[in-house]
C-alpha positions as CSV (number, residue, x, y, z in Angstrom):
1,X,10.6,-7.1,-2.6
2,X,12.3,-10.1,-3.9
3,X,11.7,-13.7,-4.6
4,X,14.4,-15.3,-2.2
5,X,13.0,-13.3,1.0
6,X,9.5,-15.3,0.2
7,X,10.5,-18.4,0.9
8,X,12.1,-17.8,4.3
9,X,8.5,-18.1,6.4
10,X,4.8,-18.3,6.0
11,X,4.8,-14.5,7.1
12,X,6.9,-13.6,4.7
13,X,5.2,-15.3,1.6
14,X,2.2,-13.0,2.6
15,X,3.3,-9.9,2.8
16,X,5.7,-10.3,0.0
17,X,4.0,-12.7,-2.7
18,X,0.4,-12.6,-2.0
19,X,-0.5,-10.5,-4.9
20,X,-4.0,-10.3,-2.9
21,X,-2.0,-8.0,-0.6
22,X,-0.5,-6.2,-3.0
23,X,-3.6,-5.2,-4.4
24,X,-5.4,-4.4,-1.4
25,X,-2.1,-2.2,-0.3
26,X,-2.5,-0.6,-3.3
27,X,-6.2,0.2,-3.3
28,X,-5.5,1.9,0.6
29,X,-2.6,3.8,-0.7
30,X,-4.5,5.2,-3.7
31,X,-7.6,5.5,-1.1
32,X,-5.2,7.4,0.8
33,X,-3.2,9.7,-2.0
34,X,-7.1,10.4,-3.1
35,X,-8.5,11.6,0.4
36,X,-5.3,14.0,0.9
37,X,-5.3,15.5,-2.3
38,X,-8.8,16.1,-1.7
39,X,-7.8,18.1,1.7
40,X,-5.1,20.1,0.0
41,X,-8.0,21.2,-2.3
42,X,-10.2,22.1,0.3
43,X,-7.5,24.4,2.1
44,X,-7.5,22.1,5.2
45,X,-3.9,21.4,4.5
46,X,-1.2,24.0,3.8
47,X,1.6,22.0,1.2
């Protein structure tokens, strides 16, 4: 992610520089990392 492809188009300034995205990204990812690592735990998921 870098400054000049922002500017390019509207789509682009919100998946890039909308740090409202990047938090909600974040929060699923984490969400996500969370609810696998859970699994693992569990045995459900041979790693």
């Amino acid at each position: 992610m870098y400054n000049g492809g922002c500017r390019q188009n509207e789509v682009n300034f919100l998946f890039c520089c909308s740090p409202v995205f990047f938090i909600n990204t974040m929060t699923v990812m984490l969400f996500l990392y969370g609810f696998l690592r859970r699994l693992c735990k569990s045995g459900m998921l041979h790693t």
